[in-house]
C-alpha positions as CSV (number, residue, x, y, z in Angstrom):
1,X,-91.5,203.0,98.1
2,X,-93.9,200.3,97.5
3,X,-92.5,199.7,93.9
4,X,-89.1,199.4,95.2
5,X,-90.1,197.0,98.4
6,X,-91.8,195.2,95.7
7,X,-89.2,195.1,93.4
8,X,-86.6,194.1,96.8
9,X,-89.3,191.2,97.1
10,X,-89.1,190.0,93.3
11,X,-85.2,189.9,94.0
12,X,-85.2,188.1,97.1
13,X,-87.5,185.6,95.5
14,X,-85.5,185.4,92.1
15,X,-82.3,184.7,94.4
16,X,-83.9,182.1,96.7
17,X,-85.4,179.9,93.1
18,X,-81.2,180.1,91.8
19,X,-80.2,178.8,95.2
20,X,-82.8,176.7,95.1
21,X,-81.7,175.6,92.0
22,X,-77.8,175.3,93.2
23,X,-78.7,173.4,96.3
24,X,-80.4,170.5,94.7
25,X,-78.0,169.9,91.9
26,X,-75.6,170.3,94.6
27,X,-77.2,167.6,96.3
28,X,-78.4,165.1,93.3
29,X,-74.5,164.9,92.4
30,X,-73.3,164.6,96.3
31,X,-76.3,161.8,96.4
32,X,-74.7,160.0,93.0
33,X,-71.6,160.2,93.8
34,X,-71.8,158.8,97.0
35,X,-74.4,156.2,96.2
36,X,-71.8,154.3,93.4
37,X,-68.7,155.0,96.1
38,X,-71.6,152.6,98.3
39,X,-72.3,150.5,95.9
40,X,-69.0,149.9,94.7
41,X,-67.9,149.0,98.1
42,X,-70.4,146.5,98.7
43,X,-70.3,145.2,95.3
44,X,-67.0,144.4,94.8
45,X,-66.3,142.6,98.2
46,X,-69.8,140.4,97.4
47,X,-68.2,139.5,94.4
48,X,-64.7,138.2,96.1
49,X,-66.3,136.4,98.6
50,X,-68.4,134.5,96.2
51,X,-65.5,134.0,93.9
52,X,-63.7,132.9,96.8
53,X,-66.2,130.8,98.9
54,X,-65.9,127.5,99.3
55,X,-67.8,124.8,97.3
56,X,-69.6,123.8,100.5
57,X,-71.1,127.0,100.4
58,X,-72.3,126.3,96.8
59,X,-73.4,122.9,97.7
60,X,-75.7,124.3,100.6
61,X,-77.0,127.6,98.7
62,X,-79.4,127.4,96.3
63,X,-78.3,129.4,93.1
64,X,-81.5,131.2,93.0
65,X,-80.8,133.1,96.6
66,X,-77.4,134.0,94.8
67,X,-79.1,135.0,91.7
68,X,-81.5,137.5,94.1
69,X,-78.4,138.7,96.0
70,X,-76.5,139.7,93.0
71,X,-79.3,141.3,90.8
72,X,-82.5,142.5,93.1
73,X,-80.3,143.2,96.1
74,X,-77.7,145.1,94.0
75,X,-80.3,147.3,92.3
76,X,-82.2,148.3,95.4
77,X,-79.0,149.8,96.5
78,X,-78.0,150.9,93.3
79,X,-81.2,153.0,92.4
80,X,-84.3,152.3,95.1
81,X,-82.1,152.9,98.2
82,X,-80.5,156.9,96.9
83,X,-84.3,157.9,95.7
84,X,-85.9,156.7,98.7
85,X,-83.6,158.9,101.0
86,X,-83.2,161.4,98.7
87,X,-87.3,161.7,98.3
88,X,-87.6,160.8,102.4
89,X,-85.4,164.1,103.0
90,X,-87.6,166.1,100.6
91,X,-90.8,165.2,102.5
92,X,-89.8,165.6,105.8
93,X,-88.4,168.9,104.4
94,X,-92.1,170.1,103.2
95,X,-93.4,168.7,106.0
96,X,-91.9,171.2,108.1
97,X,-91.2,174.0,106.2
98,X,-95.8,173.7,105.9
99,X,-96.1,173.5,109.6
100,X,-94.0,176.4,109.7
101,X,-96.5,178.5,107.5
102,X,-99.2,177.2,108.9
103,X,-98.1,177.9,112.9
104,X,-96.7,181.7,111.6
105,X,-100.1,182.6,110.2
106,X,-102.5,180.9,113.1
107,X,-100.6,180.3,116.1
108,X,-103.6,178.8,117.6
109,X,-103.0,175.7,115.3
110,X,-100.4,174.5,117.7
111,X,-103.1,173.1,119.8
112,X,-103.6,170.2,117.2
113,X,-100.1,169.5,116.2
114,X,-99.4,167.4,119.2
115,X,-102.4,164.7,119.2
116,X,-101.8,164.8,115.2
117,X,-98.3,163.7,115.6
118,X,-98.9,161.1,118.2
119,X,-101.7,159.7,116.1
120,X,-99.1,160.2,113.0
121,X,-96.3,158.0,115.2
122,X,-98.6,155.4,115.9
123,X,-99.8,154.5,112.4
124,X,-96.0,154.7,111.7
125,X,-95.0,152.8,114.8
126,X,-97.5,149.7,113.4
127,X,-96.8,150.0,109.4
128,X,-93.1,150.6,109.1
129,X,-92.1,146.6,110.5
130,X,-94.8,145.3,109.3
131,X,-94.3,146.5,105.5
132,X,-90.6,145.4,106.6
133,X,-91.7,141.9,107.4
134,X,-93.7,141.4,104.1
135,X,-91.4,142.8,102.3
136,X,-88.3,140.3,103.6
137,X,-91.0,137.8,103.0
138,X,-91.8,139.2,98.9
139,X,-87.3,138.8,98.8
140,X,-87.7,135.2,100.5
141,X,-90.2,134.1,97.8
142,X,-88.8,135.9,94.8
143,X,-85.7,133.3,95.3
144,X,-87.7,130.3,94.9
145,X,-88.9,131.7,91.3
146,X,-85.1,132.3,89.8
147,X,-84.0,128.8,91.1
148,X,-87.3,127.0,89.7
149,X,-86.5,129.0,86.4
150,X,-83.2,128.4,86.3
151,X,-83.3,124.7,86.7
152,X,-86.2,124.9,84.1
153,X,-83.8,126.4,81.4
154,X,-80.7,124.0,82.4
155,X,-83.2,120.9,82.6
156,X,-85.3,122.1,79.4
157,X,-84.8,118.6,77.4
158,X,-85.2,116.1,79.5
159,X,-87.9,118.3,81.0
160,X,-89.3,117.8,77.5
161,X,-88.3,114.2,77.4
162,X,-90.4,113.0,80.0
163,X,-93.7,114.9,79.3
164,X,-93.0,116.9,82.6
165,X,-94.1,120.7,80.7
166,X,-97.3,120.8,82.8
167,X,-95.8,119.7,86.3
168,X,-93.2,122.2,85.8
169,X,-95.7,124.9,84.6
170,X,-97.6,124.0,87.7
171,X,-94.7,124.4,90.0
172,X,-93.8,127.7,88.9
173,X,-97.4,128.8,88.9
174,X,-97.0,128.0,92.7
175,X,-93.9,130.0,93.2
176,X,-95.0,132.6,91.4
177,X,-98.6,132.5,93.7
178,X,-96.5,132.4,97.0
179,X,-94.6,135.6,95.9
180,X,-98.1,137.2,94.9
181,X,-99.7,136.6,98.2
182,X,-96.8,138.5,100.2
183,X,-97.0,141.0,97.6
184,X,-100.7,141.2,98.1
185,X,-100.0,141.8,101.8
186,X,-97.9,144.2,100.9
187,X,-100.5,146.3,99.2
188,X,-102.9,146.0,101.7
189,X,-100.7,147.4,104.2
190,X,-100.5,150.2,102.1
191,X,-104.0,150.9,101.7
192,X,-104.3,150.6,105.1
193,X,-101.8,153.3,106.2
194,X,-103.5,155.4,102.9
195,X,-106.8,156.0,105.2
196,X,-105.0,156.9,108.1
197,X,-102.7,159.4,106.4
198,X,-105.9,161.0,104.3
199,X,-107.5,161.2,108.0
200,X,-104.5,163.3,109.1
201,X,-103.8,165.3,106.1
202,X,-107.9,166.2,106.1
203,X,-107.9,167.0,110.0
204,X,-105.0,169.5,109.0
205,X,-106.4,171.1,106.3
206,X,-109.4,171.6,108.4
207,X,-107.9,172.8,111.5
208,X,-106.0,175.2,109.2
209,X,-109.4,176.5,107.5
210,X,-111.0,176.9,110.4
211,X,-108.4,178.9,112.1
212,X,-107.7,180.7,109.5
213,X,-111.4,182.1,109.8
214,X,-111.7,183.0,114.0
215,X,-113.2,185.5,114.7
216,X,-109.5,187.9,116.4
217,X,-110.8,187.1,119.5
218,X,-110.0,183.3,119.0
219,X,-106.8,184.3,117.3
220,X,-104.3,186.3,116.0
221,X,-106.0,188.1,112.7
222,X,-104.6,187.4,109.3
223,X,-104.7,188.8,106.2
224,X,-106.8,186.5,103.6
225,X,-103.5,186.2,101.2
226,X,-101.5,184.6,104.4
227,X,-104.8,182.5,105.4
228,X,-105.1,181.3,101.9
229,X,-101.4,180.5,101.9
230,X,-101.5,178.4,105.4
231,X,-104.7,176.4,103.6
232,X,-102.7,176.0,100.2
233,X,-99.8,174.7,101.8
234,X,-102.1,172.5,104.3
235,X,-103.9,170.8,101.0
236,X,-100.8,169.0,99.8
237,X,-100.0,168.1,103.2
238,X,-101.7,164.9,103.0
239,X,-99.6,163.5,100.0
240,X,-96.7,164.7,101.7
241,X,-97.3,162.8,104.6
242,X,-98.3,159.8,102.7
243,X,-94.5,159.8,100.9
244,X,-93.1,160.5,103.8
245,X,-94.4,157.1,105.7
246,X,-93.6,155.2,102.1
247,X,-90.1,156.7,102.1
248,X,-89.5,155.6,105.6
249,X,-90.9,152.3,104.9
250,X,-89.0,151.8,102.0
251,X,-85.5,152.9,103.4
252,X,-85.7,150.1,106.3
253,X,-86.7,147.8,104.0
254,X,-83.9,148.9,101.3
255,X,-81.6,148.6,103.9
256,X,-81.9,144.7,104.2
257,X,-80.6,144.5,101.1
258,X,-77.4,145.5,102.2
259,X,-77.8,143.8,105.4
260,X,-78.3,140.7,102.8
261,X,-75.3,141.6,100.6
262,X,-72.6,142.5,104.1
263,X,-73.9,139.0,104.9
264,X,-72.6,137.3,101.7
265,X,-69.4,139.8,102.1
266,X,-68.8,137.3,105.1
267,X,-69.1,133.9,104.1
268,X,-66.1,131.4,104.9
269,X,-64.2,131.7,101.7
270,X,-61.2,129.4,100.4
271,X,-57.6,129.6,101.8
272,X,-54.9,132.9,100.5
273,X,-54.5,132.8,97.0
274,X,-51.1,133.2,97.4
275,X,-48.6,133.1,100.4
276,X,-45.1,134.6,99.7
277,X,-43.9,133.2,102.4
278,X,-44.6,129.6,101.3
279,X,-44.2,130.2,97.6
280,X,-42.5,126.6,96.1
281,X,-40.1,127.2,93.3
282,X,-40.8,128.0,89.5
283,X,-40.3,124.6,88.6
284,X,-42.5,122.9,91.2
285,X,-43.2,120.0,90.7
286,X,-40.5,119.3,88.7
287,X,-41.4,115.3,89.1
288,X,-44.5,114.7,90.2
289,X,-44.5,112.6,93.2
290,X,-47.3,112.5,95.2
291,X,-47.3,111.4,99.0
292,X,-50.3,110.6,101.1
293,X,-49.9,111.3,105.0
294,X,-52.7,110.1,107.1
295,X,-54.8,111.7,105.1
296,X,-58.8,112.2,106.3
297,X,-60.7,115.0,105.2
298,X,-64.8,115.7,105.0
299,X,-67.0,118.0,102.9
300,X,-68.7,119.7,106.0
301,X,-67.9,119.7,109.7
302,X,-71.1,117.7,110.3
303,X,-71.1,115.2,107.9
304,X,-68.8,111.8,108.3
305,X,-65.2,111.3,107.1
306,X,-65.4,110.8,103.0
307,X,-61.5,109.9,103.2
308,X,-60.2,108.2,105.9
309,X,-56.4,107.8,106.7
310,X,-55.1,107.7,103.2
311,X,-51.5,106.5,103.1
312,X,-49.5,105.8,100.4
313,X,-46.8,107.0,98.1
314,X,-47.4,107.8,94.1
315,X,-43.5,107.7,92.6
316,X,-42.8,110.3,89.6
317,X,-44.3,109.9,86.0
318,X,-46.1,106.2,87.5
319,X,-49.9,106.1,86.2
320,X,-52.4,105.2,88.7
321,X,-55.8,103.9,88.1
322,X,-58.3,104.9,90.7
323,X,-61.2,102.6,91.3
324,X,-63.9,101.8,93.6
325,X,-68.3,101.6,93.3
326,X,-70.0,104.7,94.1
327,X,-69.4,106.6,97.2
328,X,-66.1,105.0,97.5
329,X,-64.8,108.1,97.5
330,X,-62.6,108.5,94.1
331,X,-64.0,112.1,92.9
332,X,-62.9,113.2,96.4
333,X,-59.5,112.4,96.4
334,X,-59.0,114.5,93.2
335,X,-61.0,117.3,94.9
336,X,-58.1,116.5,97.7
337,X,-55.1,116.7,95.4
338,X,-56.7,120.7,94.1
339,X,-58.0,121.8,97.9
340,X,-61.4,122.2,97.1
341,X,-62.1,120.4,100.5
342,X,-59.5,121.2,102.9
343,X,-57.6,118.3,105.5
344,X,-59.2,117.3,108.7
345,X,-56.1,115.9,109.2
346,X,-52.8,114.5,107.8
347,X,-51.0,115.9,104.4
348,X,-50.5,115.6,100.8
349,X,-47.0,116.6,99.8
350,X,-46.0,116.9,96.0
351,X,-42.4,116.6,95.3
352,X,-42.3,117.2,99.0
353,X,-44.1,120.5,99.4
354,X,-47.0,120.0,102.1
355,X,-49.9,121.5,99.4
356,X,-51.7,123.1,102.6
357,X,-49.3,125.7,103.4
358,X,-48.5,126.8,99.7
359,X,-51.3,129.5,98.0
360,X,-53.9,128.2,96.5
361,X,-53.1,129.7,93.0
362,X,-49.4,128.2,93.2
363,X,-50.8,124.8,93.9
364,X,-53.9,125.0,91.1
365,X,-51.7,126.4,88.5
366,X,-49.6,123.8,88.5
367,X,-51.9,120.7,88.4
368,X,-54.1,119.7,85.7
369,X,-57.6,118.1,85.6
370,X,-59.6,117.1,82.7
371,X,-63.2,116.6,84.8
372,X,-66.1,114.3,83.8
373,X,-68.5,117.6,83.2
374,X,-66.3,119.4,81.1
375,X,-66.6,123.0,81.5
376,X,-66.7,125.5,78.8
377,X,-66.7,129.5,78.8
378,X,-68.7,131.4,76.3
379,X,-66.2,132.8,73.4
380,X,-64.0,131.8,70.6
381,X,-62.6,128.1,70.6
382,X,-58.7,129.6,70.8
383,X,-59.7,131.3,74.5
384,X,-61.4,128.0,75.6
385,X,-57.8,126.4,74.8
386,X,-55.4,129.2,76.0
387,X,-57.1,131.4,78.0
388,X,-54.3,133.4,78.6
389,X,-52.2,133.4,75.4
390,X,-49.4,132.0,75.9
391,X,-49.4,129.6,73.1
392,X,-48.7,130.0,69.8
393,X,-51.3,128.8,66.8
394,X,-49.1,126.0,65.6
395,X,-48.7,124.5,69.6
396,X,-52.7,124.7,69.4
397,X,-53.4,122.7,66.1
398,X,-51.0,120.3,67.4
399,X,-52.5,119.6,70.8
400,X,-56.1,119.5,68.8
401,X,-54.4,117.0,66.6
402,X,-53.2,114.9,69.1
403,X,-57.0,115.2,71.0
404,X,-58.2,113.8,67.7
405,X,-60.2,117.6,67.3
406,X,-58.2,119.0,64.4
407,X,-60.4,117.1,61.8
408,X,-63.5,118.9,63.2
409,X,-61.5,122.4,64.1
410,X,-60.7,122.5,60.3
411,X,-63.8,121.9,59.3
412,X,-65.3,125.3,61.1
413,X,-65.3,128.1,58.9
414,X,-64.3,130.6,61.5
415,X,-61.4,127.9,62.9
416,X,-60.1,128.9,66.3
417,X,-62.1,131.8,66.3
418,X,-65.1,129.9,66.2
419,X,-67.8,131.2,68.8
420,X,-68.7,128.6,71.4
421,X,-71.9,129.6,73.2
422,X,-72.0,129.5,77.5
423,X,-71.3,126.1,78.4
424,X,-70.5,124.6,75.2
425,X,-74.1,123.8,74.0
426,X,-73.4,124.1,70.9
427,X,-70.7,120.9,70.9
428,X,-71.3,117.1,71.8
429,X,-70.4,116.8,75.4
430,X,-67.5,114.4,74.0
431,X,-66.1,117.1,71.7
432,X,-66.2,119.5,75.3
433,X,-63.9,116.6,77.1
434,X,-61.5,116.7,73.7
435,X,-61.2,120.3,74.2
436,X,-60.3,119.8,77.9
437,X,-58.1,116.8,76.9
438,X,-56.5,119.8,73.9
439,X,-55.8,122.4,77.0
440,X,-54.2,119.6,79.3
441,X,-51.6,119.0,76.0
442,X,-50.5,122.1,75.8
443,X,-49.9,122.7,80.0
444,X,-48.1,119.7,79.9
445,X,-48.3,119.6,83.7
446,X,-46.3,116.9,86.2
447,X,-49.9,115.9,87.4
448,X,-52.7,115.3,85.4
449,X,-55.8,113.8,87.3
450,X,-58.7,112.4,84.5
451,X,-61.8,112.0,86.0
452,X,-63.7,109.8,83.4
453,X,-62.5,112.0,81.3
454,X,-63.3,109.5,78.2
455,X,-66.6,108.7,79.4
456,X,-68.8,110.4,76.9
457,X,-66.6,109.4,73.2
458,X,-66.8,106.1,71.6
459,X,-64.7,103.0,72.3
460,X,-62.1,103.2,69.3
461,X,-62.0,107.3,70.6
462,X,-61.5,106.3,73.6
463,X,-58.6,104.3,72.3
464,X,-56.8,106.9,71.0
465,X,-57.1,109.2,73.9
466,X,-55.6,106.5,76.1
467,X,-52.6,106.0,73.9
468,X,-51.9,109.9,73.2
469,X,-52.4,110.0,76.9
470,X,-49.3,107.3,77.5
471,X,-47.3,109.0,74.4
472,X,-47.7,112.6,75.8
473,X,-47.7,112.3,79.2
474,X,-45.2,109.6,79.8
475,X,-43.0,112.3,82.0
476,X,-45.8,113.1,83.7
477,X,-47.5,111.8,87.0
478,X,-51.1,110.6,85.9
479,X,-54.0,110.1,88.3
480,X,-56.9,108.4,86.1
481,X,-60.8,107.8,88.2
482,X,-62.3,105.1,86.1
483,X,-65.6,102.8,85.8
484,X,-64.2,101.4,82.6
485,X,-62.0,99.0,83.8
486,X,-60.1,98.6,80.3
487,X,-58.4,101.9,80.4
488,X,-56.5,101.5,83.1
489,X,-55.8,98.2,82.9
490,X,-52.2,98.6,81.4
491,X,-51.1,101.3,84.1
492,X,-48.4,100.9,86.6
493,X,-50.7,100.5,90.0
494,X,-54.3,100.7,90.5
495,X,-56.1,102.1,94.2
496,X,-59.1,100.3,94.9
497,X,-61.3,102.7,97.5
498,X,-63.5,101.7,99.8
499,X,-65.8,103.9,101.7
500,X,-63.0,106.4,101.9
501,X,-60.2,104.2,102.6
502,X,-57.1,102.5,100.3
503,X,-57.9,98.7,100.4
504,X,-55.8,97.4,97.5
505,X,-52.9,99.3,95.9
506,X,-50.8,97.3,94.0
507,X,-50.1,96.5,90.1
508,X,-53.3,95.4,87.4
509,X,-51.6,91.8,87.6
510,X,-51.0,91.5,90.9
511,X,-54.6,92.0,91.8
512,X,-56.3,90.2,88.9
513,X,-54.1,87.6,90.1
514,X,-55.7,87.3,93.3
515,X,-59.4,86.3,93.5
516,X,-60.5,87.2,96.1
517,X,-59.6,90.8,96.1
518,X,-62.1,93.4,95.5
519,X,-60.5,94.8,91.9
520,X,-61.4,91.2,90.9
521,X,-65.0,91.2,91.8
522,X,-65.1,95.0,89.8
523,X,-63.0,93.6,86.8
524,X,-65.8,90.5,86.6
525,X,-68.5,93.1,86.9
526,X,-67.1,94.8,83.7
527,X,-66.6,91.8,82.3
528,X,-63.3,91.9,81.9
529,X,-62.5,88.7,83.5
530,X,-64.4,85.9,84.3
């Protein structure tokens, strides 16, 4: 009889390690699988809005903070935030489940369990925000490094240049020190709760011993193999415990991190990508007039007007100079014409479609803007020029001959498929603007805006850019910003800006003609006339 209880023992035992077993892969692959559907759905939204946000929001965030949003934030809830809960469960688990043991084999122990906890909340009541608090203080600080870094690696030469490798060295070293000391805090805060925990798991263990060994007058008598299982249990309480306050600790603090991604998730972002409601034709614009209504619009709520009542009419395939000193306000009007800064009031209509009511992929799609920092992606040459292959090869080696790039395309062993590295680094900045210039030839749009888009080639370069410009794009509406005067010279009109506002529009001759107008003084500055 006592071989077969033992044997029903050994059973139940065997069967509660396989459920054992069962129940936490059960719960390892509930925890995975609902920790990426979490993920996922913070992730992905994060990533629209900041696709989508506006460039105020770029302008007014430094890229660092974006940097620790996308990579320490997304891998505290990828991988810290599921362990700690998942651990946190586990020790309140053993907590209780040793309590148990301990209260079923001395009773009398119930007596301690009360002042214990209260002394257990209090430690917990005074740790938990303030491990919080230094730990949004470590994320706060961590920023400062990536940014410093970052502008370090995109600064490196002129960093060089200048002698500056010991002032920079110094200014990380202080970043780097600020981040230490609120990780230092951090630490200490730990080893502060450490004594207090050890205090509680040490007044367990002894309350456990000692009641373990009353005389049955004090208590209920136990056998020595239940008193030595109510102290074994009570000897690892103390770690347990310890976990258990880290765990907690750590989920509140894990949880800012999505507190700091839902944040991004709702940032002002851009205007619908596309309305169908307002959806201009296929061929729009089919000739590329551009009308000014009243036009004012500001990068900011706060800040002042950086075009002021803009009024005038641009008529199809005319080339207008833009011109004005700095500030005047000429980058903005082609940041205007695409809807990176939205209307404070008035309209731009193109081909008489208001451009605020259309998407914002319909209007971009259809305009073309070789900018003064040309932008390159990391890839081959041929994806740089048509992204989205819709060209053939021989429609690409004749808009690089006609950007004056074929000479140095032929000359790459790879060709096309030569590897440009992230932001063209590995090409002259005025090669970059050539490939721009190569990818506005084969758009072939009704409006083309240049924004100094010559301004890093050589003068007899130069040259031939502005002529394949008036060859190729003679159908076409074209919008050139310039500070050399010469280049737009020959165009049909020139806008002179001033502090936002149009103060001379009117033809090269026309205003040269008059002395006393402000393209005068500009053209006598560059020397062009005296």
């Amino acid at each position: 009889m006592e071989q077969l209880s033992l044997d029903v023992r050994l059973g139940i035992y065997a069967l509660l390690g396989i459920a054992e077993g069962f129940c936490f892969f059960g719960a390892i692959i509930f925890l995975v699988i609902s920790g990426l559907g979490a993920s996922k759905n913070l992730h992905a939204p994060l990533l629209h809005s900041l696709l989508r946000s506006t460039m105020n929001f770029f302008d007014t965030t430094p890229i660092g903070r974006i940097l620790n949003r996308l990579g320490k934030d997304i891998d505290v809830i990828d991988q810290s935030l599921p362990m700690s809960f998942r651990y946190f469960v586990y020790c309140v688990e053993h907590i209780v489940a040793t309590l148990i043991i301990i209260l079923i084999s001395t009773p009398i122990f119930a007596i301690v369990i009360l002042p214990l906890a209260l002394f257990y909340y209090a430690s917990l009541h005074f740790y938990v925000p303030t491990s919080r608090q230094t730990k949004r203080l470590e994320s706060i600080n961590r920023s400062p490094i990536y940014q410093h870094f970052e502008e370090t690696i995109q600064g490196l030469t002129c960093i060089r240049t200048f002698g500056k490798v010991q002032e920079f060295c110094k200014l990380m070293e202080s970043a780097v020190d600020r981040f230490m000391r609120c990780k230092h805090s951090n630490i200490l805060s730990n080893r502060w709760l450490a004594v207090r925990l050890e205090f509680i798991g040490n007044c367990v263990v002894f309350c456990a011993a000692l009641f373990a060994v009353l005389p049955p007058s004090w208590s209920v008598a136990v056998s020595a193999g239940i008193a030595g299982l109510s102290v074994s249990y009570a000897l690892n309480i103390t770690e347990t415990l310890n976990f258990a306050v880290r765990f907690i600790s750590e989920l509140e603090t894990n949880i800012v991190a999505v507190e700091r991604i839902k944040e991004y998730t709702e940032i002002k972002t851009e205007a619908k990508w596309k309305i169908d409601q307002f959806k201009p034709k296929k061929d729009w614009p089919s000739k590329g007039q551009i009308t000014f209504r009243d036009y004012s619009t500001r990068y900011h709520p706060k800040l002042d007007l950086v075009l002021r009542q803009l009024n005038a009419c641009i008529s199809p395939a005319e080339k207008i100079g833009i011109v004005g000193r700095t500030g005047a306000g000429k980058s903005s009007l082609a940041l205007a014409l695409f809807r990176i800064i939205e209307p404070v009031k008035g309209t731009i209509l193109i081909d008489d479609v208001d451009i605020s009511v259309i998407g914002l992929h319909d209007l971009r799609s259809n305009l073309t803007i070789i900018p003064q920092d040309p932008v390159l992606f990391s890839g081959s040459l041929r994806f740089n020029l048509d992204p989205f292959q819709v060209h053939s090869d021989q429609k690409i080696w004749m808009a690089l001959e006609l950007a004056h790039l074929k000479t140095f395309v032929s000359g790459l062993t790879e060709g096309l498929q030569y590897r440009i590295s992230e932001g063209g680094e590995d090409i002259s900045v005025g090669q970059r603007q050539l490939i721009c210039l190569a990818r506005a030839l084969l758009r072939r749009s009704k409006v083309l805006v240049l924004d100094e888009a010559t301004a890093s080639v050589d003068l007899a370069t130069d040259s031939l850019i502005q002529e394949t410009i008036r060859r190729e794009f003679r159908d076409s509406t074209v919008l050139t910003i310039a500070h050399r005067l010469n280049t737009i010279i020959d165009y049909d009109r020139v806008m002179v800006l001033e502090n936002g506002s149009i103060q001379e529009f009117d033809s090269p001759q026309n205003l040269l003609a008059n002395r006393s107008s402000l393209f005068f003084s500009l053209a006598c500055d560059a020397q062009i006339v005296s």
